[in-house]
C-alpha positions as CSV (number, residue, x, y, z in Angstrom):
1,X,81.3,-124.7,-107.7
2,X,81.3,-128.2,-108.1
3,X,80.2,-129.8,-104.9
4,X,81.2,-133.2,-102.4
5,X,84.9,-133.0,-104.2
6,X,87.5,-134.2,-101.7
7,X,91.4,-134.7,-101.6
8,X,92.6,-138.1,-102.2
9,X,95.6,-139.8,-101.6
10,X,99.2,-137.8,-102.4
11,X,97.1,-134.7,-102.6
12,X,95.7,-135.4,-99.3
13,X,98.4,-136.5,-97.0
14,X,100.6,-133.4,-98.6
15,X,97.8,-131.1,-97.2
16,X,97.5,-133.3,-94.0
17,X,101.1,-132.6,-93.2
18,X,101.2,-128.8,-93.8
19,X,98.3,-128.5,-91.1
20,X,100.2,-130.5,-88.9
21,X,103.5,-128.7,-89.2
22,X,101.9,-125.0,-88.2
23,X,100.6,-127.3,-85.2
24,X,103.8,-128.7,-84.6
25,X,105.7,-125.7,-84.6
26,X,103.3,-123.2,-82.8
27,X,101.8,-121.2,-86.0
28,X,98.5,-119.5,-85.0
29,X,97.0,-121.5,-87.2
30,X,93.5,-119.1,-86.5
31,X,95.5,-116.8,-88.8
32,X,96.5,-119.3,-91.2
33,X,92.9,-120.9,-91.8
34,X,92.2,-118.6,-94.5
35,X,95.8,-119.0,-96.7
36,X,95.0,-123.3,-95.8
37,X,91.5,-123.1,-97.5
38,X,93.2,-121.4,-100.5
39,X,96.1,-124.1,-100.3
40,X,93.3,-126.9,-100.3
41,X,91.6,-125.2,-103.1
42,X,94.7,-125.3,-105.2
43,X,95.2,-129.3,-104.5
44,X,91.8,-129.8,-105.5
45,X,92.4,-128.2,-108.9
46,X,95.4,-129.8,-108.9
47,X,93.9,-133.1,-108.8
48,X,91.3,-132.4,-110.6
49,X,93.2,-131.3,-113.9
50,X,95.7,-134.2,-113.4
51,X,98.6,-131.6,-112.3
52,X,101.9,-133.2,-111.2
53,X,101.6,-132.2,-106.7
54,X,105.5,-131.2,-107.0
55,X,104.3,-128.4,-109.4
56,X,102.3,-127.0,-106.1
57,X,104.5,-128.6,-103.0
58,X,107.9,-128.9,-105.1
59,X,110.1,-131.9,-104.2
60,X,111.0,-131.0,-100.7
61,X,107.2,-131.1,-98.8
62,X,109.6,-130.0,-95.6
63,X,111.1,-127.2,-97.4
64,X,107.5,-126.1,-99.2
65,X,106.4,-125.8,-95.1
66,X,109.3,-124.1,-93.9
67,X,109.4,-121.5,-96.9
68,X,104.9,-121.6,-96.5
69,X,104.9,-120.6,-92.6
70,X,107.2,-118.2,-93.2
71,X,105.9,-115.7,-95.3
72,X,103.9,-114.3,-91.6
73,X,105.7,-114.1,-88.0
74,X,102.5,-116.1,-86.6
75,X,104.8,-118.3,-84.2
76,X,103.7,-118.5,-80.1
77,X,105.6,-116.7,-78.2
78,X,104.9,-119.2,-75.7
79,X,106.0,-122.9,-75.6
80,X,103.1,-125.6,-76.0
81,X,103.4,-126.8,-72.3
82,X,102.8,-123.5,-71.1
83,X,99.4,-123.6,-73.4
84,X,98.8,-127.1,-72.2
85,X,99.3,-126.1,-68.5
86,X,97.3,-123.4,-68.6
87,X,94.5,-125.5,-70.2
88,X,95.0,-127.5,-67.2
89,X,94.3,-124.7,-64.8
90,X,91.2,-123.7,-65.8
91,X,90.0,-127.6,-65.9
92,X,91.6,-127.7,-62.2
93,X,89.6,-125.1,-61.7
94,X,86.0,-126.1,-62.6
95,X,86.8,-129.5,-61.2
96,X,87.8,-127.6,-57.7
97,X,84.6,-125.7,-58.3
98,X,82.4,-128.6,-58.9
99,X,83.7,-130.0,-56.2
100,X,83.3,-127.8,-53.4
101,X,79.6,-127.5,-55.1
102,X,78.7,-131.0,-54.5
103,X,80.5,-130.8,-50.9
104,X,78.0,-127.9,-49.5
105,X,75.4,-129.2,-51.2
106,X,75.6,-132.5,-49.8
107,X,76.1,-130.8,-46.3
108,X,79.7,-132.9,-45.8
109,X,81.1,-129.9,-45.5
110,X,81.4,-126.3,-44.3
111,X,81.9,-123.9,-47.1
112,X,85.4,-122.9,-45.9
113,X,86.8,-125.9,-44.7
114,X,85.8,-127.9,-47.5
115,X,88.3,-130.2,-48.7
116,X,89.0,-132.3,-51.5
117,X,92.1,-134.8,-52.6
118,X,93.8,-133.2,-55.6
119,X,96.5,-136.1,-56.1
120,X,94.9,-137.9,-58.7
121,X,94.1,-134.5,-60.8
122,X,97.8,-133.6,-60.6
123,X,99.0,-136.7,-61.3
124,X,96.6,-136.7,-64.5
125,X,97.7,-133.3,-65.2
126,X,101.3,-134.2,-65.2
127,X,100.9,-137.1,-67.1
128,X,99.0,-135.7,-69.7
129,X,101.8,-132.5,-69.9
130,X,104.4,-134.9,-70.2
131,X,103.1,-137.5,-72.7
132,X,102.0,-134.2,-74.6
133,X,105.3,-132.7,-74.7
134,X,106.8,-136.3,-75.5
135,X,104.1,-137.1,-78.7
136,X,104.9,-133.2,-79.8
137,X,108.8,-134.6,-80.4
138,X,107.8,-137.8,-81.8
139,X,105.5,-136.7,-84.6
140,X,108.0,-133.9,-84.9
141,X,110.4,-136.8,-85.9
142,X,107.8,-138.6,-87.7
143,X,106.3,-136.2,-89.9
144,X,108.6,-135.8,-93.0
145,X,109.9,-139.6,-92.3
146,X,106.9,-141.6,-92.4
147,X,104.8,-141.3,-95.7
148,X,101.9,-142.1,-93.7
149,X,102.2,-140.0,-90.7
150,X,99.7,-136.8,-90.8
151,X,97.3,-135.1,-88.9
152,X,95.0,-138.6,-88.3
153,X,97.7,-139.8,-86.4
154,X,98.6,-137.0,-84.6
155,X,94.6,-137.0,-83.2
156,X,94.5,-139.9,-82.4
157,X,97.9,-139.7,-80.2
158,X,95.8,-136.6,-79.1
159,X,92.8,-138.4,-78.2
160,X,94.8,-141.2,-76.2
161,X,96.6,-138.5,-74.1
162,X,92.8,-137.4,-73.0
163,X,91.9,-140.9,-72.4
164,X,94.6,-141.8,-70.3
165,X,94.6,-138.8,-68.2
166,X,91.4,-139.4,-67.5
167,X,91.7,-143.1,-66.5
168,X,94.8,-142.2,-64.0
169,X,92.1,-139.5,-62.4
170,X,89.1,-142.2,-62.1
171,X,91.2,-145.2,-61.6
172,X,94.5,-145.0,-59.2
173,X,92.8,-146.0,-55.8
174,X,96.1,-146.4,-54.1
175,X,97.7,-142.6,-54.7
176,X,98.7,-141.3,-51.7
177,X,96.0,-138.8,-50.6
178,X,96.5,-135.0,-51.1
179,X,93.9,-133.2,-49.2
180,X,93.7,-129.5,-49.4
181,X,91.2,-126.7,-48.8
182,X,89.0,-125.9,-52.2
183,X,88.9,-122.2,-51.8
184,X,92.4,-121.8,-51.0
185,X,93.1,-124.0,-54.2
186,X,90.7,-122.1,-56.1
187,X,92.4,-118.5,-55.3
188,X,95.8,-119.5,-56.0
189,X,94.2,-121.3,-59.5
190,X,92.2,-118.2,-60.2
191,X,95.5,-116.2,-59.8
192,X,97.6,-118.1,-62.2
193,X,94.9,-117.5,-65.0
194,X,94.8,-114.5,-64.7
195,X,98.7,-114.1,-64.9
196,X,98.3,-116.0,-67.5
197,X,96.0,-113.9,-69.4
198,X,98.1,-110.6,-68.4
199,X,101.5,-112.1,-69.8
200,X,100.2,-112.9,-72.9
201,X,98.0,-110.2,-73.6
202,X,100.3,-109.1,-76.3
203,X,98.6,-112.5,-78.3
204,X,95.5,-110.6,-77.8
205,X,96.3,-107.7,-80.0
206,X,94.9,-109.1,-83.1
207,X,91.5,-110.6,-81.8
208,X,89.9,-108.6,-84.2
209,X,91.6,-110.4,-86.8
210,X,91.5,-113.6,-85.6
211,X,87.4,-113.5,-85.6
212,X,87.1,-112.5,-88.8
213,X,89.8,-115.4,-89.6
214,X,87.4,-117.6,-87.5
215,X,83.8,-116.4,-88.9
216,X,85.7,-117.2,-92.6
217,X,86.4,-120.3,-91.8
218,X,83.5,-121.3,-90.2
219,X,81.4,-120.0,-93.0
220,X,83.0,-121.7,-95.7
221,X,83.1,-125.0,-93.5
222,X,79.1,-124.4,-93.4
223,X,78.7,-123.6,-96.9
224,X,80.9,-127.0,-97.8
225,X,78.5,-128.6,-95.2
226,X,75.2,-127.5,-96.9
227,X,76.1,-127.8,-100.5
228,X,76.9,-131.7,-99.3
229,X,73.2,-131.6,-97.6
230,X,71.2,-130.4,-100.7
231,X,73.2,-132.8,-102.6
232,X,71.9,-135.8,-100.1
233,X,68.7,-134.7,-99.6
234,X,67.9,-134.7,-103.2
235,X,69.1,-138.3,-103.6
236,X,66.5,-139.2,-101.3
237,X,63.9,-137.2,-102.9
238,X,64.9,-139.1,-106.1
239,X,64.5,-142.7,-104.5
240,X,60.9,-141.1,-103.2
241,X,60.3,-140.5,-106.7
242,X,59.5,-136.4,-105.4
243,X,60.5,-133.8,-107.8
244,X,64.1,-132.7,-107.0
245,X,64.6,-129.2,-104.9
246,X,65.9,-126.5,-106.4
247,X,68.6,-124.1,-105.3
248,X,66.3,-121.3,-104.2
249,X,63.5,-123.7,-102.8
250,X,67.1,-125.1,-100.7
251,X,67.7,-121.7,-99.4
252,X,64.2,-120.5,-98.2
253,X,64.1,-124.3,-96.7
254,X,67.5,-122.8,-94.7
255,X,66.4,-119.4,-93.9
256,X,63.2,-121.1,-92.2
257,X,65.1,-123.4,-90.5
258,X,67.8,-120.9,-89.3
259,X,64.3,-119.1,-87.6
260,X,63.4,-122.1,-85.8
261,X,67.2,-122.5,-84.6
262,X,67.2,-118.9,-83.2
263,X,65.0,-120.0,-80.2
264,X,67.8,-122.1,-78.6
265,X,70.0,-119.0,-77.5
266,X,66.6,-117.8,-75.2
267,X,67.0,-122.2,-73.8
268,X,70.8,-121.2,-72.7
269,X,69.7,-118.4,-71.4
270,X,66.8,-119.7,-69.0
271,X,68.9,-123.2,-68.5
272,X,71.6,-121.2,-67.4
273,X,69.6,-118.7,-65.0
274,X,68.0,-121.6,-63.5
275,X,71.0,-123.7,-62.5
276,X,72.7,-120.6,-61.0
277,X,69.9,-118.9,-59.2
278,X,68.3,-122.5,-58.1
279,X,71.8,-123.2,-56.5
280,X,72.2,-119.8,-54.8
281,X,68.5,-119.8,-53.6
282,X,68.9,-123.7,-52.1
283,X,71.9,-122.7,-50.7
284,X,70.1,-119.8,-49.0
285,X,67.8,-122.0,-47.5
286,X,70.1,-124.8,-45.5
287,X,70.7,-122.0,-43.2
288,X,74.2,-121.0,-43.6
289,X,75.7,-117.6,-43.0
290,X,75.1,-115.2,-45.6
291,X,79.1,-114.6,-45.8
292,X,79.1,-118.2,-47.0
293,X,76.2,-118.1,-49.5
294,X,78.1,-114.8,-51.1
295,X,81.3,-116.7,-51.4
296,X,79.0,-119.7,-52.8
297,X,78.1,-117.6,-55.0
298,X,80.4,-116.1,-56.8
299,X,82.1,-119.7,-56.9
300,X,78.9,-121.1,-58.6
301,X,79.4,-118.1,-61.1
302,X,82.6,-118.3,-62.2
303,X,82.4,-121.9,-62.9
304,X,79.1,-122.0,-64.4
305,X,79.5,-119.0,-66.4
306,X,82.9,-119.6,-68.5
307,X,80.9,-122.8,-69.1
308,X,77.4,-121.3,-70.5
309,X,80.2,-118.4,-72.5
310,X,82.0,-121.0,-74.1
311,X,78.4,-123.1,-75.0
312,X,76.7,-119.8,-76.0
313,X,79.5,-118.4,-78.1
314,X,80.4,-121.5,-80.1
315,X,76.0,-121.8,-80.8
316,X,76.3,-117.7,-81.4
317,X,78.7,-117.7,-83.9
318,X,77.0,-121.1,-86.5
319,X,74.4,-118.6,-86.0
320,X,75.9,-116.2,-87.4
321,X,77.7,-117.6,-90.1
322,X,74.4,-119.0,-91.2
323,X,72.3,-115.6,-91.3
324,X,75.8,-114.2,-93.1
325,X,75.7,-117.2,-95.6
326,X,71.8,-116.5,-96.5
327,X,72.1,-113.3,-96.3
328,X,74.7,-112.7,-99.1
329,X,73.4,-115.5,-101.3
330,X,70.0,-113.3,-101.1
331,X,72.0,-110.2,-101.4
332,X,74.0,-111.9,-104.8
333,X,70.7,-113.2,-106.3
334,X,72.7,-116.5,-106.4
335,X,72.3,-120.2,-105.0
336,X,74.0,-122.0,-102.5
337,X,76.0,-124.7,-105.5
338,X,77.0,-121.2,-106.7
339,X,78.5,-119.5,-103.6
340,X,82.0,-118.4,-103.9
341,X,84.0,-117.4,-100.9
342,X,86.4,-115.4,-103.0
Protein backbone atom coordinates (compact mmCIF):
# COMPACT_ATOMS: atom_id res chain seq x y z
CA UNK A 1 0.00 0.00 0.00
CA UNK A 2 1.49 3.03 -1.14
CA UNK A 3 1.30 5.58 1.68
CA UNK A 4 0.42 9.85 2.13
CA UNK A 5 -1.63 9.50 -1.44
CA UNK A 6 -4.46 11.97 -1.32
CA UNK A 7 -7.36 13.05 -3.77
CA UNK A 8 -6.81 16.12 -5.72
CA UNK A 9 -8.86 18.30 -7.50
CA UNK A 10 -12.02 16.72 -9.78
CA UNK A 11 -11.36 13.58 -7.99
CA UNK A 12 -11.66 15.34 -4.71
CA UNK A 13 -14.59 17.60 -4.86
CA UNK A 14 -16.53 14.51 -6.72
CA UNK A 15 -15.90 12.57 -3.42
CA UNK A 16 -16.56 15.75 -1.31
CA UNK A 17 -20.01 16.00 -2.74
CA UNK A 18 -21.09 12.39 -2.31
CA UNK A 19 -20.35 12.78 1.58
CA UNK A 20 -22.24 15.69 1.65
CA UNK A 21 -25.30 14.47 -0.19
CA UNK A 22 -25.93 11.35 2.42
CA UNK A 23 -25.64 14.36 4.97
CA UNK A 24 -27.94 16.39 3.18
CA UNK A 25 -30.47 14.00 2.71
CA UNK A 26 -30.41 12.09 6.11
CA UNK A 27 -28.28 8.72 5.09
CA UNK A 28 -26.89 7.06 8.21
CA UNK A 29 -23.86 7.79 6.97
CA UNK A 30 -22.31 5.34 10.22
CA UNK A 31 -23.61 2.64 7.77
CA UNK A 32 -22.22 4.12 4.76
CA UNK A 33 -18.46 4.73 6.05
CA UNK A 34 -17.44 1.46 4.96
CA UNK A 35 -18.98 1.54 0.98
CA UNK A 36 -17.27 5.63 1.13
CA UNK A 37 -13.71 4.27 2.06
CA UNK A 38 -14.14 1.74 -0.90
CA UNK A 39 -15.52 4.76 -3.13
CA UNK A 40 -12.36 6.84 -2.11
CA UNK A 41 -10.15 3.95 -2.77
CA UNK A 42 -11.54 3.71 -6.26
CA UNK A 43 -10.84 7.57 -7.01
CA UNK A 44 -7.46 7.18 -5.81
CA UNK A 45 -6.80 4.37 -8.42
CA UNK A 46 -8.56 6.27 -10.57
CA UNK A 47 -6.27 9.12 -10.37
CA UNK A 48 -3.51 7.39 -10.02
CA UNK A 49 -3.76 5.31 -13.44
CA UNK A 50 -4.94 8.57 -15.23
CA UNK A 51 -8.72 7.04 -15.54
CA UNK A 52 -11.26 9.52 -17.06
CA UNK A 53 -13.64 10.39 -13.17
CA UNK A 54 -16.96 9.88 -15.56
CA UNK A 55 -15.82 6.25 -15.96
CA UNK A 56 -16.37 6.02 -11.96
CA UNK A 57 -19.11 9.08 -11.26
CA UNK A 58 -20.67 8.99 -14.98
CA UNK A 59 -21.69 12.41 -16.30
CA UNK A 60 -24.54 13.11 -14.05
CA UNK A 61 -22.50 13.43 -10.32
CA UNK A 62 -26.35 13.99 -9.00
CA UNK A 63 -27.67 11.00 -10.60
CA UNK A 64 -24.34 8.74 -9.59
CA UNK A 65 -25.64 9.99 -5.73
CA UNK A 66 -29.11 9.38 -6.22
CA UNK A 67 -28.64 5.80 -7.85
CA UNK A 68 -25.21 5.39 -4.91
CA UNK A 69 -27.61 6.06 -1.70
CA UNK A 70 -29.96 3.98 -3.00
CA UNK A 71 -28.75 0.65 -3.23
CA UNK A 72 -29.64 0.57 1.12
CA UNK A 73 -32.94 2.15 2.84
CA UNK A 74 -30.44 3.97 5.38
CA UNK A 75 -32.62 7.33 5.26
CA UNK A 76 -33.77 8.97 9.02
CA UNK A 77 -36.85 8.33 9.77
CA UNK A 78 -36.69 11.57 11.56
CA UNK A 79 -36.31 15.08 10.06
CA UNK A 80 -32.85 16.95 10.85
CA UNK A 81 -34.49 19.52 13.20
CA UNK A 82 -35.80 16.93 15.28
CA UNK A 83 -31.99 15.58 15.57
CA UNK A 84 -30.83 19.10 16.03
CA UNK A 85 -33.42 19.78 18.79
CA UNK A 86 -32.84 16.98 20.49
CA UNK A 87 -29.05 17.83 20.51
CA UNK A 88 -30.26 20.94 22.00
CA UNK A 89 -31.97 19.27 24.92
CA UNK A 90 -29.37 17.47 26.24
CA UNK A 91 -26.94 20.75 26.04
CA UNK A 92 -30.06 22.59 27.81
CA UNK A 93 -29.66 20.11 30.04
CA UNK A 94 -26.08 20.11 31.27
CA UNK A 95 -26.16 23.78 31.04
CA UNK A 96 -29.39 23.69 33.62
CA UNK A 97 -27.29 21.24 35.55
CA UNK A 98 -24.23 23.20 35.66
CA UNK A 99 -26.14 25.79 36.65
CA UNK A 100 -28.03 24.88 39.51
CA UNK A 101 -24.34 23.37 40.47
CA UNK A 102 -22.75 26.60 40.72
CA UNK A 103 -25.97 28.15 42.42
CA UNK A 104 -25.83 25.75 45.67
CA UNK A 105 -22.44 25.82 45.59
CA UNK A 106 -22.08 29.40 45.83
CA UNK A 107 -24.91 29.31 48.57
CA UNK A 108 -27.19 31.95 46.32
CA UNK A 109 -29.56 29.61 46.36
CA UNK A 110 -31.70 26.85 48.01
CA UNK A 111 -31.49 23.66 46.03
CA UNK A 112 -35.26 23.75 45.13
CA UNK A 113 -35.82 27.18 44.54
CA UNK A 114 -32.95 27.71 42.49
CA UNK A 115 -33.43 29.74 39.49
CA UNK A 116 -31.81 30.54 36.46
CA UNK A 117 -32.76 32.83 33.17
CA UNK A 118 -33.19 30.53 30.27
CA UNK A 119 -33.98 33.33 27.61
CA UNK A 120 -30.74 33.64 26.16
CA UNK A 121 -30.28 29.64 25.85
CA UNK A 122 -33.57 29.49 23.95
CA UNK A 123 -33.08 32.19 21.91
CA UNK A 124 -29.56 30.50 20.98
CA UNK A 125 -31.34 27.35 20.56
CA UNK A 126 -33.82 28.77 18.20
CA UNK A 127 -31.50 30.50 16.33
CA UNK A 128 -29.16 27.87 15.75
CA UNK A 129 -32.42 25.43 14.71
CA UNK A 130 -33.39 27.83 12.31
CA UNK A 131 -30.18 29.02 10.62
CA UNK A 132 -29.56 25.06 10.64
CA UNK A 133 -32.64 24.21 8.85
CA UNK A 134 -32.13 27.34 6.47
CA UNK A 135 -28.09 26.38 5.58
CA UNK A 136 -29.61 22.49 5.09
CA UNK A 137 -31.80 24.19 2.02
CA UNK A 138 -29.22 26.32 0.76
CA UNK A 139 -26.35 23.86 0.28
CA UNK A 140 -29.17 21.59 -0.82
CA UNK A 141 -29.48 24.16 -3.73
CA UNK A 142 -25.87 24.70 -3.98
CA UNK A 143 -24.45 21.43 -4.17
CA UNK A 144 -24.85 20.20 -7.78
CA UNK A 145 -24.83 24.12 -8.90
CA UNK A 146 -21.72 25.38 -7.73
CA UNK A 147 -18.52 23.51 -8.88
CA UNK A 148 -17.02 24.52 -5.79
CA UNK A 149 -19.47 23.86 -3.14
CA UNK A 150 -18.61 20.57 -1.04
CA UNK A 151 -18.31 19.40 2.34
CA UNK A 152 -15.61 22.49 3.34
CA UNK A 153 -18.22 24.71 2.90
CA UNK A 154 -20.76 23.07 4.33
CA UNK A 155 -18.43 22.97 7.82
CA UNK A 156 -17.65 25.87 7.82
CA UNK A 157 -21.52 27.19 7.46
CA UNK A 158 -21.55 24.51 10.35
CA UNK A 159 -18.99 26.02 12.38
CA UNK A 160 -20.59 29.66 12.10
CA UNK A 161 -24.09 28.37 13.19
CA UNK A 162 -22.10 27.17 16.61
CA UNK A 163 -20.39 30.42 16.78
CA UNK A 164 -23.26 32.47 16.58
CA UNK A 165 -25.34 30.64 18.84
CA UNK A 166 -23.03 30.99 21.20
CA UNK A 167 -22.44 34.75 20.84
CA UNK A 168 -26.41 35.36 21.15
CA UNK A 169 -26.11 33.24 24.61
CA UNK A 170 -22.98 35.28 26.00
CA UNK A 171 -23.77 38.56 24.44
CA UNK A 172 -27.62 39.82 24.36
CA UNK A 173 -27.66 41.83 27.69
CA UNK A 174 -30.95 43.38 26.95
CA UNK A 175 -33.24 39.98 26.39
CA UNK A 176 -36.00 40.14 28.38
CA UNK A 177 -35.43 37.91 31.40
CA UNK A 178 -36.92 34.30 31.65
CA UNK A 179 -36.47 33.05 35.06
CA UNK A 180 -37.58 29.61 35.96
CA UNK A 181 -36.92 26.96 38.55
CA UNK A 182 -33.77 24.51 37.50
CA UNK A 183 -35.19 21.32 38.70
CA UNK A 184 -38.50 21.82 37.28
CA UNK A 185 -36.67 22.63 33.88
CA UNK A 186 -34.48 19.79 34.31
CA UNK A 187 -37.50 17.07 34.75
CA UNK A 188 -39.45 18.26 31.94
CA UNK A 189 -35.74 18.28 29.86
CA UNK A 190 -34.96 14.87 31.26
CA UNK A 191 -38.46 13.68 30.03
CA UNK A 192 -38.18 14.83 26.49
CA UNK A 193 -34.89 12.70 26.18
CA UNK A 194 -36.05 10.10 27.13
CA UNK A 195 -39.17 10.25 24.69
CA UNK A 196 -36.85 10.87 22.45
CA UNK A 197 -34.84 7.85 22.95
CA UNK A 198 -38.16 5.65 23.19
CA UNK A 199 -39.53 7.00 19.76
CA UNK A 200 -36.72 6.26 17.99
CA UNK A 201 -35.61 3.21 19.39
CA UNK A 202 -36.37 1.45 16.20
CA UNK A 203 -32.89 3.44 14.93
CA UNK A 204 -31.33 1.48 17.64
CA UNK A 205 -31.89 -1.96 16.16
CA UNK A 206 -28.72 -2.10 14.23
CA UNK A 207 -26.22 -0.72 16.96
CA UNK A 208 -24.42 -3.81 16.56
CA UNK A 209 -23.85 -2.96 13.10
CA UNK A 210 -23.18 0.42 13.38
CA UNK A 211 -19.95 -0.27 15.83
CA UNK A 212 -18.50 -2.55 13.80
CA UNK A 213 -19.19 0.17 10.96
CA UNK A 214 -17.54 2.67 13.39
CA UNK A 215 -14.43 0.44 14.79
CA UNK A 216 -13.76 -0.04 10.68
CA UNK A 217 -13.63 3.26 10.15
CA UNK A 218 -11.85 4.25 12.81
CA UNK A 219 -9.24 1.67 12.31
CA UNK A 220 -8.47 2.41 8.82
CA UNK A 221 -8.50 6.29 9.65
CA UNK A 222 -5.65 5.18 12.32
CA UNK A 223 -3.84 2.94 10.02
CA UNK A 224 -3.83 6.03 7.28
CA UNK A 225 -2.75 8.11 10.37
CA UNK A 226 0.33 5.96 11.29
CA UNK A 227 1.53 4.86 7.92
CA UNK A 228 1.70 9.08 7.43
CA UNK A 229 3.77 9.02 10.98
CA UNK A 230 6.42 6.44 10.13
CA UNK A 231 6.68 8.10 6.96
CA UNK A 232 7.51 11.68 8.89
CA UNK A 233 9.31 10.32 11.45
CA UNK A 234 11.84 8.82 9.21
CA UNK A 235 12.42 12.06 7.33
CA UNK A 236 13.55 13.35 10.42
CA UNK A 237 15.69 10.52 11.26
CA UNK A 238 17.22 11.14 7.79
CA UNK A 239 18.02 14.91 8.39
CA UNK A 240 19.60 13.47 11.95
CA UNK A 241 21.62 11.40 9.68
CA UNK A 242 20.13 8.14 12.17
CA UNK A 243 19.63 4.98 10.29
CA UNK A 244 15.97 4.83 9.03
CA UNK A 245 13.26 2.59 11.14
CA UNK A 246 12.04 -0.20 9.86
CA UNK A 247 8.55 -1.53 9.69
CA UNK A 248 8.80 -3.95 12.48
CA UNK A 249 11.16 -1.67 14.73
CA UNK A 250 7.74 0.98 13.77
CA UNK A 251 5.34 -1.49 15.25
CA UNK A 252 7.06 -2.63 18.49
CA UNK A 253 7.74 1.34 18.83
CA UNK A 254 3.58 1.36 18.69
CA UNK A 255 2.75 -1.53 20.75
CA UNK A 256 5.01 0.22 23.63
CA UNK A 257 3.46 3.20 23.20
CA UNK A 258 -0.09 1.81 23.08
CA UNK A 259 1.11 0.40 26.90
CA UNK A 260 1.94 3.64 28.09
CA UNK A 261 -1.48 5.06 26.71
CA UNK A 262 -3.48 2.45 28.54
CA UNK A 263 -2.85 4.27 31.91
CA UNK A 264 -5.12 7.22 30.95
CA UNK A 265 -8.50 5.17 31.27
CA UNK A 266 -7.46 4.51 35.30
CA UNK A 267 -6.90 9.11 35.05
CA UNK A 268 -10.78 9.24 33.88
CA UNK A 269 -11.62 7.09 36.16
CA UNK A 270 -10.09 8.78 39.41
CA UNK A 271 -10.72 12.41 37.70
CA UNK A 272 -14.08 11.50 37.42
CA UNK A 273 -14.66 9.93 41.07
CA UNK A 274 -13.12 12.83 42.46
CA UNK A 275 -15.20 15.66 40.95
CA UNK A 276 -18.44 13.72 41.81
CA UNK A 277 -17.76 12.49 45.29
CA UNK A 278 -15.78 15.88 46.17
CA UNK A 279 -19.01 17.70 45.14
CA UNK A 280 -21.46 15.34 47.01
CA UNK A 281 -19.17 15.24 50.17
CA UNK A 282 -18.82 19.48 50.12
CA UNK A 283 -22.26 19.55 49.64
CA UNK A 284 -22.80 17.32 52.68
CA UNK A 285 -20.95 19.59 54.77
CA UNK A 286 -22.74 23.24 54.22
CA UNK A 287 -25.41 21.73 56.31
CA UNK A 288 -28.32 21.26 54.10
CA UNK A 289 -31.04 18.64 54.46
CA UNK A 290 -30.04 15.37 53.31
CA UNK A 291 -33.34 15.34 50.98
CA UNK A 292 -31.38 18.11 49.15
CA UNK A 293 -27.96 16.56 49.09
CA UNK A 294 -29.76 13.25 47.48
CA UNK A 295 -31.48 15.33 44.85
CA UNK A 296 -27.85 17.14 44.52
CA UNK A 297 -26.77 14.19 43.88
CA UNK A 298 -28.19 12.49 41.44
CA UNK A 299 -28.16 15.94 39.48
CA UNK A 300 -24.32 16.02 39.79
CA UNK A 301 -24.52 12.38 38.26
CA UNK A 302 -26.46 12.65 35.47
CA UNK A 303 -24.56 15.58 34.18
CA UNK A 304 -21.27 14.56 35.05
CA UNK A 305 -21.61 11.09 33.93
CA UNK A 306 -22.93 11.34 30.18
CA UNK A 307 -19.92 13.69 30.19
CA UNK A 308 -17.00 11.23 31.54
CA UNK A 309 -19.18 8.28 29.01
CA UNK A 310 -18.95 10.20 26.09
CA UNK A 311 -14.86 11.25 27.13
CA UNK A 312 -14.29 7.56 28.15
CA UNK A 313 -15.87 5.96 25.19
CA UNK A 314 -14.44 8.06 22.36
CA UNK A 315 -10.56 7.39 24.42
CA UNK A 316 -11.91 3.44 24.71
CA UNK A 317 -12.54 2.83 21.42
CA UNK A 318 -8.73 4.57 19.65
CA UNK A 319 -7.80 2.19 22.18
CA UNK A 320 -9.16 -0.36 20.77
CA UNK A 321 -8.69 0.12 17.29
CA UNK A 322 -5.02 0.45 18.13
CA UNK A 323 -4.58 -2.99 20.10
CA UNK A 324 -6.82 -4.47 16.96
CA UNK A 325 -4.50 -2.79 14.39
CA UNK A 326 -1.14 -4.39 16.20
CA UNK A 327 -2.71 -7.08 16.94
CA UNK A 328 -3.48 -8.35 13.38
CA UNK A 329 -0.39 -6.94 11.85
CA UNK A 330 1.35 -9.42 14.55
CA UNK A 331 -1.10 -12.06 13.83
CA UNK A 332 -0.39 -11.52 9.66
CA UNK A 333 3.45 -11.45 10.22
CA UNK A 334 3.14 -8.21 8.11
CA UNK A 335 4.13 -4.38 8.56
CA UNK A 336 2.11 -1.45 9.03
CA UNK A 337 3.05 0.09 4.95
CA UNK A 338 1.60 -3.40 4.20
CA UNK A 339 -1.72 -3.43 6.10
CA UNK A 340 -4.71 -4.01 3.99
CA UNK A 341 -8.21 -3.43 5.32
CA UNK A 342 -9.69 -5.72 2.74
Amino acid sequence: MEVNIKLKGSYKRAYSKVQLYGYLYEHNMEVWNQELEKLKKQLIEAQQNEIPLEEIVGKDLKEFCHTYYSRQNTKSSLPEWVRILHRFVILSFIICGLELIGAVDDNTQSLMKATADLSPLLLGGTVGIVISIIAEKISKRCLFRYRWYDMKYYLSVSVLEIILMFWIIMECPNIKELQVPIIITMVILGILIIGYRYFNRNQKADKKQKKVQRQIRLQSELVSSWQKRFVNMNKRRAKKGKPLMTGEEYLIFLEKENRKIRYIDFVLVIFYLMIVLGSILFEMQSGDKMSDVVIFSVIILAVETPIFLFCYRVFRNGEVARENVIQDCKDRGITLLEYDQE
